[in-house]
C-alpha positions in Angstrom: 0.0 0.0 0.0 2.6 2.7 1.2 4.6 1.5 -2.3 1.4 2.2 -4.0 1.0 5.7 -2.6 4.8 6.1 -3.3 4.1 5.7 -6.9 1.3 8.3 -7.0 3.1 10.9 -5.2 6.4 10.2 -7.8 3.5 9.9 -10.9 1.7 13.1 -9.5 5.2 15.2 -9.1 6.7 14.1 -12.8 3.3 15.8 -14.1 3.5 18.3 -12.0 7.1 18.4 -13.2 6.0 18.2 -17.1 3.4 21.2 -16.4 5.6 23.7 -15.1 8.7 22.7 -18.0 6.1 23.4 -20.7 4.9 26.7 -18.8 8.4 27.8 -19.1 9.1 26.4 -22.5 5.8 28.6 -23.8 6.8 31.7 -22.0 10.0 31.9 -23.4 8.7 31.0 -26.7 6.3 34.2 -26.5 8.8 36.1 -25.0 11.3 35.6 -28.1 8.8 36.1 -30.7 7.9 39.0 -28.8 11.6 40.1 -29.4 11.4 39.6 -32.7 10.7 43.0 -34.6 8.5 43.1 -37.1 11.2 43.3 -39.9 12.1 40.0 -39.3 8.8 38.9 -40.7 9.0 40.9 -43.9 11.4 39.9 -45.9 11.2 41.3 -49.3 13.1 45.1 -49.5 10.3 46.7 -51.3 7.7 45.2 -48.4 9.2 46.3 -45.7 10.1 50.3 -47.4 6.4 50.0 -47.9 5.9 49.0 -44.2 8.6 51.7 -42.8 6.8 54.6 -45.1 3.2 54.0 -43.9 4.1 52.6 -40.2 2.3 54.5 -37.3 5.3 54.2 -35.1 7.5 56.9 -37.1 9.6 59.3 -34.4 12.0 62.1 -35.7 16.2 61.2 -35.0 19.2 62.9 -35.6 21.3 61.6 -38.2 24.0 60.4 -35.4 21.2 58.3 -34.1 21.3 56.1 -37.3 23.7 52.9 -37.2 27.1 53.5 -38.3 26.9 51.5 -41.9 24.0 53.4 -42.9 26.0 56.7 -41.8 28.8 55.7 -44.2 26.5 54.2 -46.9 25.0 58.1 -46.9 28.3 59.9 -47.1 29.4 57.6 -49.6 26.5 57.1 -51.7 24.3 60.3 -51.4 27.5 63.0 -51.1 25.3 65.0 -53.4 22.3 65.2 -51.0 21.8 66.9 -48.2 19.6 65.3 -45.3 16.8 67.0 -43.6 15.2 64.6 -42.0 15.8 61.3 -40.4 13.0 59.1 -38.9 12.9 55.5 -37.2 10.2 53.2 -37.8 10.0 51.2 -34.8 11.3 47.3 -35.2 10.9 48.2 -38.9 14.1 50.8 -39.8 14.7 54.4 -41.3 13.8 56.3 -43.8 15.8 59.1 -44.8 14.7 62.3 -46.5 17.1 64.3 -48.6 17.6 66.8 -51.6 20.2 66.4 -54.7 21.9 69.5 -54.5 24.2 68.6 -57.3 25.0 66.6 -60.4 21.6 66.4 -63.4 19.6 66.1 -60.2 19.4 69.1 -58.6 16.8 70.5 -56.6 14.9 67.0 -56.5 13.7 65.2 -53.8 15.6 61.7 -52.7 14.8 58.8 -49.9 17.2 56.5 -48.3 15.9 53.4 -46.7 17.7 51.0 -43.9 16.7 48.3 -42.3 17.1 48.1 -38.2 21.2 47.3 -38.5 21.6 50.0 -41.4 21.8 48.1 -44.8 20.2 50.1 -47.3 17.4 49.0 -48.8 16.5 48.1 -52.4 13.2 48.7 -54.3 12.7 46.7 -57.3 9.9 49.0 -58.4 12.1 52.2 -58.3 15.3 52.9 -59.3 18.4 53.2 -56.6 18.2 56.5 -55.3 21.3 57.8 -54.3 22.9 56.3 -57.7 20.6 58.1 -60.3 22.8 58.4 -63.6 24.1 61.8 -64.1 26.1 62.8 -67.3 26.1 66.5 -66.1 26.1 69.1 -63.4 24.4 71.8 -63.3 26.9 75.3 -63.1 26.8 77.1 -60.2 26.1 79.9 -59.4 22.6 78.8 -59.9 19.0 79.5 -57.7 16.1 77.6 -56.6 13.0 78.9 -55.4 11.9 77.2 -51.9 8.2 76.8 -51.4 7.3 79.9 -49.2 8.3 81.6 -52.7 12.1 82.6 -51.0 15.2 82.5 -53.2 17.8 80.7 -52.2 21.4 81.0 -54.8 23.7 78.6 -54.6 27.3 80.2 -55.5 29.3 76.4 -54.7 28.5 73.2 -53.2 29.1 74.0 -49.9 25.9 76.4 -49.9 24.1 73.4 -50.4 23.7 73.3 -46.2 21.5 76.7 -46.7 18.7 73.9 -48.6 19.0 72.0 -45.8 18.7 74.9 -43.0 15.3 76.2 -44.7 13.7 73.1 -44.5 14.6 72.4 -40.7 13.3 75.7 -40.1 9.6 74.6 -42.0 9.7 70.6 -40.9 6.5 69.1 -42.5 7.5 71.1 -45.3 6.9 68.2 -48.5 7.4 70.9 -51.8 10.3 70.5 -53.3 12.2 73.5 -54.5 12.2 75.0 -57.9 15.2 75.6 -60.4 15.4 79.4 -61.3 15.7 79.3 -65.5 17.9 79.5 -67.6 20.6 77.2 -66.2 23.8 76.2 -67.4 24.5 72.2 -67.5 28.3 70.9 -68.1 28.7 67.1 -69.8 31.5 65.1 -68.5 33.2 66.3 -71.7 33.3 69.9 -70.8 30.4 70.4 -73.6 28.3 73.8 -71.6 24.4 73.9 -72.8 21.8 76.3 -71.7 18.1 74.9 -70.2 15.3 77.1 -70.5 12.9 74.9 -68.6 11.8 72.0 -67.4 11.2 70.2 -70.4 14.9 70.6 -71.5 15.6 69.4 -68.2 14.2 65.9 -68.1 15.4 66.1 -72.1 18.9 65.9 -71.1 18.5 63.6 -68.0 17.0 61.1 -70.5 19.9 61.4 -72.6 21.7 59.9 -69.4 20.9 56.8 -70.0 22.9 55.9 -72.9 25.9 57.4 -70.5 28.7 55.3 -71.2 30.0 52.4 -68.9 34.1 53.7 -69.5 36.2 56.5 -69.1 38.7 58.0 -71.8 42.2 57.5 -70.3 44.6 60.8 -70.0 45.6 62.7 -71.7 43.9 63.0 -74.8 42.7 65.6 -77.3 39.2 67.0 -79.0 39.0 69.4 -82.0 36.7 72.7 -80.7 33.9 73.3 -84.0 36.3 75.8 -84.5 39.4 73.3 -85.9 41.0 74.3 -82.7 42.7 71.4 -80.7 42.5 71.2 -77.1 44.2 68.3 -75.0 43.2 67.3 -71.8 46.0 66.2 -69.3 43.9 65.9 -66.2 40.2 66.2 -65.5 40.8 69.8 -64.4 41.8 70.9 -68.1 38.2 70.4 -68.7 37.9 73.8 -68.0 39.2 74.7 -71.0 36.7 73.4 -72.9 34.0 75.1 -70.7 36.3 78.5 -71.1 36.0 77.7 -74.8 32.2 77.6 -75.2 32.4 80.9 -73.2 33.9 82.4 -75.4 32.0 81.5 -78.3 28.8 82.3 -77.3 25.7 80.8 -79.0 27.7 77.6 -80.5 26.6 74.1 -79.4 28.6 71.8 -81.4 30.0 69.1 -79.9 34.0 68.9 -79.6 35.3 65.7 -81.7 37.6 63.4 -80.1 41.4 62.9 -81.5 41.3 59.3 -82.4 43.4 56.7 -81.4 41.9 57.0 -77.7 42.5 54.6 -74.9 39.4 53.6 -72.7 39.1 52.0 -69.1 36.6 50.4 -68.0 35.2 50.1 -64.5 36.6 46.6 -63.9 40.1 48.5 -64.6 40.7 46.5 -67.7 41.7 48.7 -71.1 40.7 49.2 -74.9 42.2 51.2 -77.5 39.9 53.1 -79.8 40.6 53.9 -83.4 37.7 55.7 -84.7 34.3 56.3 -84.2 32.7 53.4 -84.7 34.4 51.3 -82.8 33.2 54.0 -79.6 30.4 53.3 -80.7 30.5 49.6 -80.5 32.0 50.0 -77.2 28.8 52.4 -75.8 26.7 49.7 -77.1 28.3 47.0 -75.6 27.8 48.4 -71.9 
């Protein structure tokens, strides 16, 4: 009898046993999905910079405040923006507001998007955003008009912190600024054009696309529409061709390259180029 009772108390105290293992087991099962932030769940880039974008949880942070690789992956890959505001989506990640200040861009609106570590996020159904093709710059001095209808002329790059000023001084603020017509644009050849508006804007950032995928190795030489020859030891003499067009007013011929050329391509490997066609070939090729 007492070996039977024995038996019931051991039975009774390994369920009792059982009970509270699977309590714990359950609580810290709920307690590490609970953990979990939501961006583990979403997978997919363009889901969750759909999920950060319309999330209800979205506080205001300092650009210090973001993690350190997407810090770098801004001053690396956006050095033409300037940001003007940062905000966390909580357990989702960061979206980053900024303006292209420089380059074929200028005066637009650009986002950044990082997951909760800081690895910037891709949209399939958008293009990457702080790598938008550019085959010119715009020439400063140039203005833009802000939205309360203020001026604001930038004489070099560095006044691009005065874009950045007037919108931390209207936050909310979601108008983009204006360009101030007629601009000057430069092509990576030194080739100057004039824009009258915003149609010959978008023109020429079209014609980016077929921007090549090589640079033409130093020096070499172009003949001005004039027959003039100009060679180019360094990427600072293209101010001599930007002096030329200057100076001749009203003419928007394109210089012609001085054939043979050497080309480098952005795997570091080389081509020589004899003529025309063959740069051709090569444009069509990337």
């Amino acid at each position: 009898m007492k070996t039977s009772n024995l038996e019931t108390k051991v039975l009774k105290g390994s369920i009792l046993f059982l009970m509270i293992t699977a309590l714990l087991m359950t609580t810290v099962l709920f307690t590490s999905c609970e953990s979990n932030s939501t961006e583990d769940v979403i997978e997919d880039d363009t889901d969750l910079i759909s999920a950060i974008e319309n999330s209800t949880s979205r506080t205001l942070i300092n650009v210090e405040d973001l993690p350190s690789t997407a810090q770098s992956e801004l001053a690396s890959e956006f050095s033409n923006d300037v940001i003007y505001e940062v905000a966390s989506a909580e357990g989702l990640g960061f979206e980053v507001r900024l303006i292209t200040t420089e380059g074929s861009w200028a005066s637009e609106f650009n986002r950044a998007y990082f997951n909760t570590t800081g690895r910037l996020l891709e949209d399939r159904h958008r293009p990457r955003h702080g790598r938008r093709r550019s085959c010119f710059h715009i020439v400063f001095p140039f203005s833009v008009t802000m939205p309360d209808g203020s001026t604001i002329t930038l004489e070099s790059k560095e006044d691009k912190s005065l874009i950045r000023e007037w919108y931390q001084a209207n936050p909310g603020e979601d108008e983009k600024p204006s360009l101030v017509y007629p601009i000057e644009i430069e092509y990576q050849d030194g080739t100057i054009a004039t824009i009258n508006n915003q149609d010959e804007l978008i023109a020429a950032r079209e014609g980016c696309k077929t921007t090549r995928c090589f640079d033409l190795v130093y020096p070499f030489s172009v003949t001005m529409p004039d027959g003039s020859v100009i060679t180019l030891n360094s990427e600072d003499d293209r101010t001599l061709i930007r002096d030329w067009y200057h100076n001749n007013p009203g003419v928007h011929e394109r210089p012609e390259l001085v054939f043979p050329v050497e080309i480098i391509y952005e795997d570091g490997t080389t081509q020589t180029i004899n003529n025309e066609d063959e740069l051709q070939t090569a444009k069509d090729n990337c």
